[in-house]
C-alpha positions as a Python dict, from the first residue, in 0.01 Angstrom:
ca = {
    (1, 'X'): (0, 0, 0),
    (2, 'X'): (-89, -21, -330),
    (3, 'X'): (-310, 194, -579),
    (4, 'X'): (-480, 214, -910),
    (5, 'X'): (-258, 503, -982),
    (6, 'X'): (73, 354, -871),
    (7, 'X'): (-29, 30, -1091),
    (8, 'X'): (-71, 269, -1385),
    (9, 'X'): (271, 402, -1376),
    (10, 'X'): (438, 53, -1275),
    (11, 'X'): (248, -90, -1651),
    (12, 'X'): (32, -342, -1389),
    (13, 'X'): (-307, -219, -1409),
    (14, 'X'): (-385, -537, -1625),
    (15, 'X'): (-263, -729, -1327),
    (16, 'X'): (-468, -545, -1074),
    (17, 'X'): (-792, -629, -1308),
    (18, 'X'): (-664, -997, -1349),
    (19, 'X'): (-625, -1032, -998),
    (20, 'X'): (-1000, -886, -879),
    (21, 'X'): (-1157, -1136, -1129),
    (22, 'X'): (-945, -1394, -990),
    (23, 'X'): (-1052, -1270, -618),
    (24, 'X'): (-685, -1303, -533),
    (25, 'X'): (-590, -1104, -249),
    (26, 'X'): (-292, -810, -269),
    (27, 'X'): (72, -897, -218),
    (28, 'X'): (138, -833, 126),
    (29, 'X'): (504, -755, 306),
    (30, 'X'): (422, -651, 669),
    (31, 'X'): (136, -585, 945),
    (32, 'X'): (253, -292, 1097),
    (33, 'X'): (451, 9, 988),
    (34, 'X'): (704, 123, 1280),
    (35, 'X'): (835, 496, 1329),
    (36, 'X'): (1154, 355, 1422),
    (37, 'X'): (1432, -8, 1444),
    (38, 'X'): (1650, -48, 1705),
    (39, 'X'): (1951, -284, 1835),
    (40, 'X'): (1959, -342, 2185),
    (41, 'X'): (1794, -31, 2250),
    (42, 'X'): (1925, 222, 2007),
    (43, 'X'): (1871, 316, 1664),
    (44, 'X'): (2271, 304, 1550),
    (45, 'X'): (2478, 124, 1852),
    (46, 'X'): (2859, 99, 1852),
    (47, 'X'): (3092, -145, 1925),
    (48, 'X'): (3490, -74, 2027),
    (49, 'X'): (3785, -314, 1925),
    (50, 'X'): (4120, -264, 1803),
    (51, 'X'): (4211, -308, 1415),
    (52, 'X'): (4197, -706, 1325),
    (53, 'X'): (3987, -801, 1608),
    (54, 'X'): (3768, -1104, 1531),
    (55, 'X'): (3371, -1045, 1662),
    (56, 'X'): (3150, -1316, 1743),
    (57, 'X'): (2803, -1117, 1662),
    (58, 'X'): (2520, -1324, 1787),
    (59, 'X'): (2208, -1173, 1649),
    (60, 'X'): (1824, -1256, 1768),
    (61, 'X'): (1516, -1099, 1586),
    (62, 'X'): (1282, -1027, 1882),
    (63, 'X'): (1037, -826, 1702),
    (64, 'X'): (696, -839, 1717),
    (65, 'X'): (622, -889, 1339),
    (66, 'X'): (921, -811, 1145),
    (67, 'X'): (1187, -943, 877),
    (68, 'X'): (1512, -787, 865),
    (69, 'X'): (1751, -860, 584),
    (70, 'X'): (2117, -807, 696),
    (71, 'X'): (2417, -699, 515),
    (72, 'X'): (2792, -536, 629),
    (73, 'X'): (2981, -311, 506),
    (74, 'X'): (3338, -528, 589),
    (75, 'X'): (3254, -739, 327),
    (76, 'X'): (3035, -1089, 325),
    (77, 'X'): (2867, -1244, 662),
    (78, 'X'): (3086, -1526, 772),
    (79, 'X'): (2763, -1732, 951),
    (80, 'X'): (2868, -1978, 1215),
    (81, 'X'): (2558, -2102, 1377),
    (82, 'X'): (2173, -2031, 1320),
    (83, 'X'): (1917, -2044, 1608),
    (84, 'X'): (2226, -2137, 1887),
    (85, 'X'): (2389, -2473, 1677),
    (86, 'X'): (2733, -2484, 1525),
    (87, 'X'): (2676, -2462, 1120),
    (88, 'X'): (2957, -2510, 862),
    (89, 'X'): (3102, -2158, 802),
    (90, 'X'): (2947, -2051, 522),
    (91, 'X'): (2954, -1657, 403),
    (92, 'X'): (2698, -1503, 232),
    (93, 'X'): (2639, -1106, 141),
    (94, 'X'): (2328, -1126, 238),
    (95, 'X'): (2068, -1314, 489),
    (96, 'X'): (1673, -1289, 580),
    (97, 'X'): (1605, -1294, 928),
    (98, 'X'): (1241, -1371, 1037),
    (99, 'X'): (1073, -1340, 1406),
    (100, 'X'): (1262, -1500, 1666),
    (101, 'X'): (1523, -1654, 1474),
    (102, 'X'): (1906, -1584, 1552),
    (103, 'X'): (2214, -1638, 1381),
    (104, 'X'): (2552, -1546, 1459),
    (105, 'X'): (2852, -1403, 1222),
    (106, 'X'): (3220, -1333, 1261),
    (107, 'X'): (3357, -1049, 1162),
    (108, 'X'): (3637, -854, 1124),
    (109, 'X'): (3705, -503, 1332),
    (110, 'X'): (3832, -301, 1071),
    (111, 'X'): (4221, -168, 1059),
    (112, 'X'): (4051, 190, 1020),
    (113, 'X'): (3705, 392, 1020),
    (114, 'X'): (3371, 204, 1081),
    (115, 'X'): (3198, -22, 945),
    (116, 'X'): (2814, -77, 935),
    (117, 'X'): (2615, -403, 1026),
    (118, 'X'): (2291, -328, 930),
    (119, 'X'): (1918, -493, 979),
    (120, 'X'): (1730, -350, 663),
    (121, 'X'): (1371, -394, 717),
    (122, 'X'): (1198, -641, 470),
    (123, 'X'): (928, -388, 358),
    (124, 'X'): (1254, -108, 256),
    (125, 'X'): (1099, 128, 534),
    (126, 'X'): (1377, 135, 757),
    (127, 'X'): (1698, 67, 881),
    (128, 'X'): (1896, -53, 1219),
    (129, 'X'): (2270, 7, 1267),
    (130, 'X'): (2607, -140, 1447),
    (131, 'X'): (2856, 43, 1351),
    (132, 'X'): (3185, -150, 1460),
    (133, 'X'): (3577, -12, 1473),
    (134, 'X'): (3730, 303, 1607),
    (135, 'X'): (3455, 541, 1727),
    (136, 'X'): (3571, 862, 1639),
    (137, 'X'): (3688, 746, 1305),
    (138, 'X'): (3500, 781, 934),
    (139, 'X'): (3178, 569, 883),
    (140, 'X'): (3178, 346, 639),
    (141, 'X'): (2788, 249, 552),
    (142, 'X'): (2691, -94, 432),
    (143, 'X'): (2530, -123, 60),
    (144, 'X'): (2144, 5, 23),
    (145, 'X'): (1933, -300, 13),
    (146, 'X'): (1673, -162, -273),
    (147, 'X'): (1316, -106, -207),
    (148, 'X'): (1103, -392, -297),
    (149, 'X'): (862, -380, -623),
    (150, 'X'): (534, -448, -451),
    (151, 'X'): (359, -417, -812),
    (152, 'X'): (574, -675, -944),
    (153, 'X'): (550, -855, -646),
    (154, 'X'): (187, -869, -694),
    (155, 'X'): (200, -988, -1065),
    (156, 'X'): (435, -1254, -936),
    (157, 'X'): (174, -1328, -659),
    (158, 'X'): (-112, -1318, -853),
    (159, 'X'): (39, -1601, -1160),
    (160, 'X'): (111, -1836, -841),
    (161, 'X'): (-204, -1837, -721),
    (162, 'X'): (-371, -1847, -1043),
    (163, 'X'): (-163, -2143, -1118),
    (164, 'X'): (-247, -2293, -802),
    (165, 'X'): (-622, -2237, -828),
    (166, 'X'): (-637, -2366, -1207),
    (167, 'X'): (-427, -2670, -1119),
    (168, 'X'): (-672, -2752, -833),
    (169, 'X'): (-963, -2752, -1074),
    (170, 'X'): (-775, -2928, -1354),
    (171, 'X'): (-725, -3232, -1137),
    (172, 'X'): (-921, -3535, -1279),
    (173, 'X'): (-1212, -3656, -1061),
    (174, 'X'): (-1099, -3913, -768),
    (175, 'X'): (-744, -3833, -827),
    (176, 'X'): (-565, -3784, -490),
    (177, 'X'): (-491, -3423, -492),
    (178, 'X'): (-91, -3364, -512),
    (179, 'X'): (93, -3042, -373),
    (180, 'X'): (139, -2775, -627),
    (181, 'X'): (353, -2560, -451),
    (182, 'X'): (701, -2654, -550),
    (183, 'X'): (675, -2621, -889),
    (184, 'X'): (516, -2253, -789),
    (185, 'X'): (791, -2218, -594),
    (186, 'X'): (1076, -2309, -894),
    (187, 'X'): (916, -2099, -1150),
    (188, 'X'): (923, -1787, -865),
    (189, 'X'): (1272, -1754, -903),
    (190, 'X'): (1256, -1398, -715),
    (191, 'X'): (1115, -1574, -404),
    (192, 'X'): (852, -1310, -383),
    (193, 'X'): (1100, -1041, -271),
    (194, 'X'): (1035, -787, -514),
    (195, 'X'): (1349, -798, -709),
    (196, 'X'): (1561, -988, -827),
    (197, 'X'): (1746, -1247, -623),
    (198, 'X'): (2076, -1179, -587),
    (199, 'X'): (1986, -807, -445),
    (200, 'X'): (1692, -919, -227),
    (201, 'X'): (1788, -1253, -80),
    (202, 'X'): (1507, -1496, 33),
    (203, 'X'): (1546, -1728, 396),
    (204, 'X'): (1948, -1897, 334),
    (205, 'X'): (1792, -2262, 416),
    (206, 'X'): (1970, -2424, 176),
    (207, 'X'): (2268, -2295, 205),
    (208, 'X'): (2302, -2360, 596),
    (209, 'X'): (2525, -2706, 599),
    (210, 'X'): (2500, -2902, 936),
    (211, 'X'): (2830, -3008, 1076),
    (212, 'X'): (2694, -3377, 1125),
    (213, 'X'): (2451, -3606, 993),
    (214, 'X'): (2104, -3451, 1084),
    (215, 'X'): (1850, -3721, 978),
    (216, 'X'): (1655, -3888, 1222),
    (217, 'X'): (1679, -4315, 1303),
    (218, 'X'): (1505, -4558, 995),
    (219, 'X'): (1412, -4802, 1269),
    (220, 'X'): (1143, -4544, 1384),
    (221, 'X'): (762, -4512, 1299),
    (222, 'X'): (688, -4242, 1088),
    (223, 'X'): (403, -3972, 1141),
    (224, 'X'): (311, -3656, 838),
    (225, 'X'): (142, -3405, 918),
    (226, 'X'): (-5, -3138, 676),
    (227, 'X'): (-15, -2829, 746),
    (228, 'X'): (-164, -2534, 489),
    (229, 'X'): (-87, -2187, 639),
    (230, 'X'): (-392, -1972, 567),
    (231, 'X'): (-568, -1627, 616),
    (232, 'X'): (-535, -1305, 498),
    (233, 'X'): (-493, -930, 558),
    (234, 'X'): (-881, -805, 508),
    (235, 'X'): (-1022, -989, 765),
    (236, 'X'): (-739, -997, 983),
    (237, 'X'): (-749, -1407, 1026),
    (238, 'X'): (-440, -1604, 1037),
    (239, 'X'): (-536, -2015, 1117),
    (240, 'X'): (-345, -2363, 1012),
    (241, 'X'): (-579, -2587, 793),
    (242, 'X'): (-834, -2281, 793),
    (243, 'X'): (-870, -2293, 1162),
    (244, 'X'): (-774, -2136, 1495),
    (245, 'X'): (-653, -2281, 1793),
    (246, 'X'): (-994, -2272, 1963),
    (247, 'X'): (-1166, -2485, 1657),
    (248, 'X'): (-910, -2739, 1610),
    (249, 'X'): (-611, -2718, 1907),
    (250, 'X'): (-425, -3070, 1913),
    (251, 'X'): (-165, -3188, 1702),
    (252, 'X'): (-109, -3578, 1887),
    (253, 'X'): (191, -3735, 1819),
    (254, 'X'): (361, -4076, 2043),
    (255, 'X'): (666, -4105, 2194),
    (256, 'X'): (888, -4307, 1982),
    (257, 'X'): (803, -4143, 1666),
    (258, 'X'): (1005, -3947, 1366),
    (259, 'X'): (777, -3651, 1250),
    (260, 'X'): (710, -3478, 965),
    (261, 'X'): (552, -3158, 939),
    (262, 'X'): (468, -3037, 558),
    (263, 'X'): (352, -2648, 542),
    (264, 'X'): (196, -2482, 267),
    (265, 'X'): (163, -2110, 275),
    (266, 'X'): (-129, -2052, 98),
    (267, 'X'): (-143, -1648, 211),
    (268, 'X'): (72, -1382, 66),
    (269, 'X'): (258, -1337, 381),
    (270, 'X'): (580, -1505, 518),
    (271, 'X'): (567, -1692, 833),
    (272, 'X'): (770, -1728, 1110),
    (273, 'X'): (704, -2090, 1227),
    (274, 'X'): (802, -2180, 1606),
    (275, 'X'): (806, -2465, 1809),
    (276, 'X'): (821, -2406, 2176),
    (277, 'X'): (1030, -2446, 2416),
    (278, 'X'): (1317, -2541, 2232),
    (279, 'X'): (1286, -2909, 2390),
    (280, 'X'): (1259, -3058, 1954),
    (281, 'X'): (1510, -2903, 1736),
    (282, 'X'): (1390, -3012, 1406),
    (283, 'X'): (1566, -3027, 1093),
    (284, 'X'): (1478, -2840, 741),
    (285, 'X'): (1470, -3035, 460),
    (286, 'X'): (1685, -2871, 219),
    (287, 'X'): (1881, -2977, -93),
    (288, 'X'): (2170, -3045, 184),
    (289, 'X'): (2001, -3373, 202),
    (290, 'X'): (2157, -3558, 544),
    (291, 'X'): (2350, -3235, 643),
    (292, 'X'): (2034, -3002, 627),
    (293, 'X'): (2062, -2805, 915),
    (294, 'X'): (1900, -2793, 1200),
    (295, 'X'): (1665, -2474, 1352),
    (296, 'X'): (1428, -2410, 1586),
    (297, 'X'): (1208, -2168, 1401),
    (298, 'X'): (1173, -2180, 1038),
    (299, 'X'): (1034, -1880, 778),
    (300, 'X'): (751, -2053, 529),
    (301, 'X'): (693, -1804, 202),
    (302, 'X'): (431, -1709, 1),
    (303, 'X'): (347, -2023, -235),
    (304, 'X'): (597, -2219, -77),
    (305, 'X'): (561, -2563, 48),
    (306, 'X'): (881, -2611, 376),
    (307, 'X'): (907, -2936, 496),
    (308, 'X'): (1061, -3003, 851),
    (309, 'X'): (1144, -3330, 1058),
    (310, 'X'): (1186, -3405, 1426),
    (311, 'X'): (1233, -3707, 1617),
    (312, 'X'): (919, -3728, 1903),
    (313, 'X'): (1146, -3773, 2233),
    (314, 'X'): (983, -3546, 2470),
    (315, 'X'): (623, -3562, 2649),
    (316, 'X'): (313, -3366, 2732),
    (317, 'X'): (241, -3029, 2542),
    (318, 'X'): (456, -2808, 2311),
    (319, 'X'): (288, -2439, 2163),
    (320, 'X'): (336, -2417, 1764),
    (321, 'X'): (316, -2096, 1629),
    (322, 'X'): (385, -1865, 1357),
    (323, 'X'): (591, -1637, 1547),
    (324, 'X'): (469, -1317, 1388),
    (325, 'X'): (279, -1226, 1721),
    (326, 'X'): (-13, -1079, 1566),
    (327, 'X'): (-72, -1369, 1356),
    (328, 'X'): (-36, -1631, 1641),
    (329, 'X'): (-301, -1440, 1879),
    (330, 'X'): (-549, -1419, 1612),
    (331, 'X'): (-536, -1813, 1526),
    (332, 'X'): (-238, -1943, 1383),
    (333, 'X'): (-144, -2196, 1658),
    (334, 'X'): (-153, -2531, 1766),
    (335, 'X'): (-71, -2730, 2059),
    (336, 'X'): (176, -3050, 1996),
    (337, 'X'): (55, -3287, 2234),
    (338, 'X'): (167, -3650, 2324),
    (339, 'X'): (-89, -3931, 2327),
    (340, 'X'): (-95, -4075, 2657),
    (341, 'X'): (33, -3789, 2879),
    (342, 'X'): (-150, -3613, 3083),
    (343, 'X'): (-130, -3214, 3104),
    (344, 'X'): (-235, -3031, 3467),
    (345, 'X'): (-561, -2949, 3515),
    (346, 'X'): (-473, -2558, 3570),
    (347, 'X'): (-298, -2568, 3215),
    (348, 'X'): (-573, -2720, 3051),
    (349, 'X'): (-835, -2443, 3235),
    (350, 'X'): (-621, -2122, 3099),
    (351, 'X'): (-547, -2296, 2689),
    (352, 'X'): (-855, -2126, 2566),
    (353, 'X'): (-896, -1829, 2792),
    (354, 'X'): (-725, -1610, 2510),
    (355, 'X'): (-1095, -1666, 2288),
    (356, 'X'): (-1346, -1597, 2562),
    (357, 'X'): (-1416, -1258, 2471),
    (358, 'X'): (-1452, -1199, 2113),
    (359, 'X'): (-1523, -830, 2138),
    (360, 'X'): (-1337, -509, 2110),
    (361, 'X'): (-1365, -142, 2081),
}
């Protein structure tokens, strides 16, 4: 949390002004603050094998709500596949994990001692640990991952959406209104992280190489759809377009069809974005260009615009969702739903049961 106190000593009390005049809402990291992170079960688990072993690690965020950025102490992640598909080794020191996506390294059991794999959570208020190597041997930790800025995270925040508000306004009457958000997104070089970009890595996108060609057949129709992510922390209301599921449910697309979805996170959270069952893998548009990779859950930030594609070969009704848990039972969902297929009667009577009663204690 932030105060008027801690923006005095962080030299950002002009910002908090500039910001209330602005009515632009506080940087945000997460929902909930836990007492404790864990890896299957514990929170520091070990893993036995003899010196030079090589480790296939695959690891799955199932939190409710939380990022993880992760990090070893054996030197860089050697990432082999994200979300269950082959990838193009690639090794990086660092990678984001959001909700519900996986990813899985190799690495190297060490010829002595321990080594850490750690899951630093995003907000820098805890830890998770798998230490790997000879058990009753000296730990070796992996490097802090430093505690994000949140006040200049908010001054970052708070020039995006000023920019973003100003540019609205500036646009000249009848012209079609054009997406500010990547040029936002360039000129926030930190990616919102709270520091600067080498130490506090943002989602590894575009640095995730598919094996193969991942773009979808010319000869196909093509169908956009726009998505702006929006809500916020006061009132607790996360929705796509500004609405929930129970205002504004269907997103129809045919049989037949290449799709496009285009999300713009308008809120200063990051979202998880899912689409169930795993029946469309869809591909992320990244600078990889043909090779972008493909995932089945993708992390949209604050004041950026993500851009994925999928070809429509499926039927009947797939869930959408940010896969932060709170923010998906509060509104941020949407059913994908193929024209001219029919959905059973009992599934159709229990979609809205979720919004019947409005009222808690």
């Amino acid at each position: 949390m932030q105060s008027i106190a801690g923006a005095i000593k962080s030299k950002s009390f002009g910002n908090l002004v500039k910001r209330n005049f602005y009515n632009v809402l506080d940087a945000d990291l997460s929902d909930v603050g836990y007492d404790a992170f864990i890896t299957n079960g514990k929170t520091h688990w070990q893993v036995d094998g003899s010196p030079g072993d090589r480790l296939r690690l695959r690891v799955v965020n199932t939190s409710t709500s939380s990022y993880f950025y992760l990090n070893y102490a054996g030197g860089p992640l050697e990432v082999i596949a994200a979300d269950g598909l082959d990838i193009t080794p690639t090794k990086l020191d660092k990678l984001l994990i959001s909700t519900a996506e996986s990813y899985d390294f190799l690495v190297t059991v060490p010829q002595s001692g321990q080594y850490e794999f750690r899951a630093t959570s995003f907000d820098g208020t805890g830890f998770t640990s798998t230490w790997i190597g000879d058990l009753n041997s000296t730990q070796y930790p992996a490097p802090d991952i430093p505690q994000p800025d949140i006040y200049q995270l908010s001054v970052d925040m708070t020039n995006a959406m000023i920019a973003m508000k100003k540019g609205s306004k500036n646009m000249p009457k009848g012209h079609k209104k054009t997406n500010t958000m990547p040029a936002m997104s360039n000129m926030m070089k930190n990616e919102f992280t709270g520091g600067p970009a080498e130490t506090r890595p943002g989602a590894p996108y575009g640095k995730l190489r598919s094996p193969d060609k991942t773009t979808l057949a010319k000869n196909r129709p093509w169908r956009e759809v726009k998505l702006d992510l929006t809500g916020d922390m006061d009132r607790y209301l996360w929705t796509f377009n500004g609405k929930t599921l129970a205002e504004d449910a269907l997103i129809a697309i045919k049989k037949g069809e290449n799709v496009r979805f285009v999300m713009t996170n308008k809120t200063m959270m990051r979202h998880p974005l899912h689409l169930h069952l795993h029946g469309h893998f869809f591909r992320v548009v990244t600078e990889q260009g043909e090779y972008s990779t493909l995932k089945h859950t993708v992390d949209v930030a604050p004041m950026q615009t993500t851009i994925i594609e999928f070809a429509a070969n499926e039927e009947k009704d797939w869930f959408f969702h940010c896969h932060n848990l709170y923010h998906m039972l509060s509104g941020m969902e949407r059913i994908v739903h193929y024209e001219d297929t029919e959905v059973a009667p009992e599934v159709m009577a229990q979609r809205y049961k979720a919004y019947e009663d409005p009222w808690y204690t």
